[in-house]
C-alpha positions in Angstrom: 90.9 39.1 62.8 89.8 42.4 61.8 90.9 44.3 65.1 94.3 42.5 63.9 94.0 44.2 60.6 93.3 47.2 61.7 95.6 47.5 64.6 98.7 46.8 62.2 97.1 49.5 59.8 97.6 51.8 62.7 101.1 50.6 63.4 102.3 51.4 59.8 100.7 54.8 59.2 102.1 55.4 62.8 105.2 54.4 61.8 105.4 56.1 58.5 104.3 59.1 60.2 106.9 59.3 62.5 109.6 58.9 59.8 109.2 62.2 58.2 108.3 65.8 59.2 106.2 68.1 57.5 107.5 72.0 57.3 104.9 74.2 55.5 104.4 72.2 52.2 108.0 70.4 52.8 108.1 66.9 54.0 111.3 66.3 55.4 112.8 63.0 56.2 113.0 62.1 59.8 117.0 60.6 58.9 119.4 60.6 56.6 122.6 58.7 55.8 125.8 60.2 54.7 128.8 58.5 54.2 127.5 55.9 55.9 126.5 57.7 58.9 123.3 58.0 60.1 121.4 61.4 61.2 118.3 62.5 62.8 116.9 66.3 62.3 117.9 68.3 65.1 115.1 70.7 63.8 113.6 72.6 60.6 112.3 75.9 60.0 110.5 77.8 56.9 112.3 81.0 55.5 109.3 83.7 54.6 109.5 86.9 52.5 106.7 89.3 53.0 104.6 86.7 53.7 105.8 83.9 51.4 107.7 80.9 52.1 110.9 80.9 49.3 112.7 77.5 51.2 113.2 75.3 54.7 116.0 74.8 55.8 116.6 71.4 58.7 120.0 70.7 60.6 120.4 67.1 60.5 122.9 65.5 63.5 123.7 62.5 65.4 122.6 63.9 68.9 120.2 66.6 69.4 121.7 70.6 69.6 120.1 73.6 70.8 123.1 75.6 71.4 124.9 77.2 67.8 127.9 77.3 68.9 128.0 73.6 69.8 127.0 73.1 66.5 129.4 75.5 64.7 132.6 74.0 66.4 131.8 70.4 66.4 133.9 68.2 64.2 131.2 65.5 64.0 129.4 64.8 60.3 126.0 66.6 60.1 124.0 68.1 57.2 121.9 71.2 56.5 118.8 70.3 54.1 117.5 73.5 51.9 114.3 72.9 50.0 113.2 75.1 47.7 109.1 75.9 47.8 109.2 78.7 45.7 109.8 79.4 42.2 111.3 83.4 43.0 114.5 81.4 44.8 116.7 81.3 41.1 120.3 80.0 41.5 121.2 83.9 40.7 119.7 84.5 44.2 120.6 81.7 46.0 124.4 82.5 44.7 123.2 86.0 46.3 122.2 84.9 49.7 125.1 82.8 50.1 127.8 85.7 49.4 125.8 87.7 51.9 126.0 85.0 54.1 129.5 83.8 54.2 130.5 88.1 54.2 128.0 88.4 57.2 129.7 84.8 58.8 132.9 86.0 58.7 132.6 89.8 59.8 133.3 90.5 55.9 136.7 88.9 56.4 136.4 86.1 53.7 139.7 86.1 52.9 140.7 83.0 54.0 137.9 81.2 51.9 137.5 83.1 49.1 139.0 80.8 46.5 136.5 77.9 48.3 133.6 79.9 48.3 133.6 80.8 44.5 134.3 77.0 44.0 131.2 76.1 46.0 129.3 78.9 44.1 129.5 77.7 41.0 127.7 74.2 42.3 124.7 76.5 41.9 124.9 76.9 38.5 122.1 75.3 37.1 118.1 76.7 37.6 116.5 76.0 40.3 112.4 74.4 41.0 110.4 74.3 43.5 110.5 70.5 45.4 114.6 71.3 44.6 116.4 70.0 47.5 120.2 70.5 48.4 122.2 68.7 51.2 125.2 70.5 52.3 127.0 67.7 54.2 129.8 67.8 56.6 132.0 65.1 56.7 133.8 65.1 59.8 137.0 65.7 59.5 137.1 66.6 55.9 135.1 69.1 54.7 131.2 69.7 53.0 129.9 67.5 50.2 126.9 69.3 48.8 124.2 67.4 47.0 121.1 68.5 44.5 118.0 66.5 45.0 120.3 63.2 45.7 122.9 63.9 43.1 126.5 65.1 44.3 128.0 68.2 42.9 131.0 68.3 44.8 133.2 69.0 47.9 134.8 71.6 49.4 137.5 70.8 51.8 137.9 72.4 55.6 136.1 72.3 58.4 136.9 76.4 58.6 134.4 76.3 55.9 132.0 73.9 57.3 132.1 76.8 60.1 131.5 79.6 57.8 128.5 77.7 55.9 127.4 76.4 58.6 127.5 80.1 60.8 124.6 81.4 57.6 122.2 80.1 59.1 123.1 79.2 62.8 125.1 82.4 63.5 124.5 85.7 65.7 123.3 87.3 62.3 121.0 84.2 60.9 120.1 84.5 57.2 117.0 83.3 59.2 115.9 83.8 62.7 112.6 81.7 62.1 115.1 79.0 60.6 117.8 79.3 63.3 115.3 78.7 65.8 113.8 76.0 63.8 116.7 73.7 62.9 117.9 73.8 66.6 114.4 72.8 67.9 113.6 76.0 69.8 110.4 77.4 67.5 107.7 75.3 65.7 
């Protein structure tokens, strides 16, 4: 009886070890649903600044990707996680790092998106923890749904956009090489 016990104590913490990864101090869920679509983490990465880890970032998706570009044209739904782990990331600099992001996506040529990109700015309004966590969701065919920590804060129609977002962190000039890497499984 007790090598029962014990062997279905195994099994669980097995299990429940299995369904989540840890990055740094982050523990990210192993899948997510959106939409009614499930999706597994392609990969996760931590973001440092001289030495400090500020957020993760994962790339959630229904097959696994190591190739960007895959990634950046597919139509399919998928989802970037950011968590937050430290309190210098403010909204005022996340709003930064995005503009910087989208300019350095698109060659500075934002153009095109400019009226979408202030709209999905101003989702990042309100102050910012640490354990914050925000899903940026594709839905395929449609456009990106972000969330804060569960809670929708709107959507942003295009998958032109989905492309630019997406291109921050998964593009030629990463806001993250260690996160690039990361989300599309080729660094630990």
């Amino acid at each position: 009886m007790k090598k029962i016990i014990t062997l279905t104590i195994i099994l669980v913490i097995s299990t429940l070890s299995m369904a989540q990864v840890r990055v740094g101090d982050i523990v990210l869920p192993y899948k997510v649903n959106f939409e009614g679509e499930e999706l597994s983490l392609n990969g996760a990465g931590m973001r440092s600044v001289l030495g400090f880890d500020t957020y993760s970032g994962g790339l959630y998706t229904k097959k696994k990707y190591n190739d960007p570009g895959v990634v950046l044209d597919s139509d399919e739904t998928m989802s970037i996680r950011l968590n937050i782990v430290s309190k210098k990331v403010s909204n005022n600099r996340m709003i930064k790092v995005f503009k910087k992001g989208f300019d350095d996506a698109m060659y500075g040529n934002t153009q095109s998106l400019d009226v979408r990109i202030e709209e999905f700015l101003k989702l990042f309004s309100s102050p910012m923890q640490i354990n914050d966590y925000f899903d940026l969701v594709y839905i395929k065919g449609k456009g990106i749904k972000t969330y804060k920590n569960g809670e929708e804060l709107g959507f942003i129609e295009g998958r032109d956009f989905k492309y630019a977002l997406f291109k921050i962190w998964l593009g030629n000039e990463p806001a993250c090489r260690l996160i690039k890497g990361g989300m599309l499984g080729l660094s630990k």
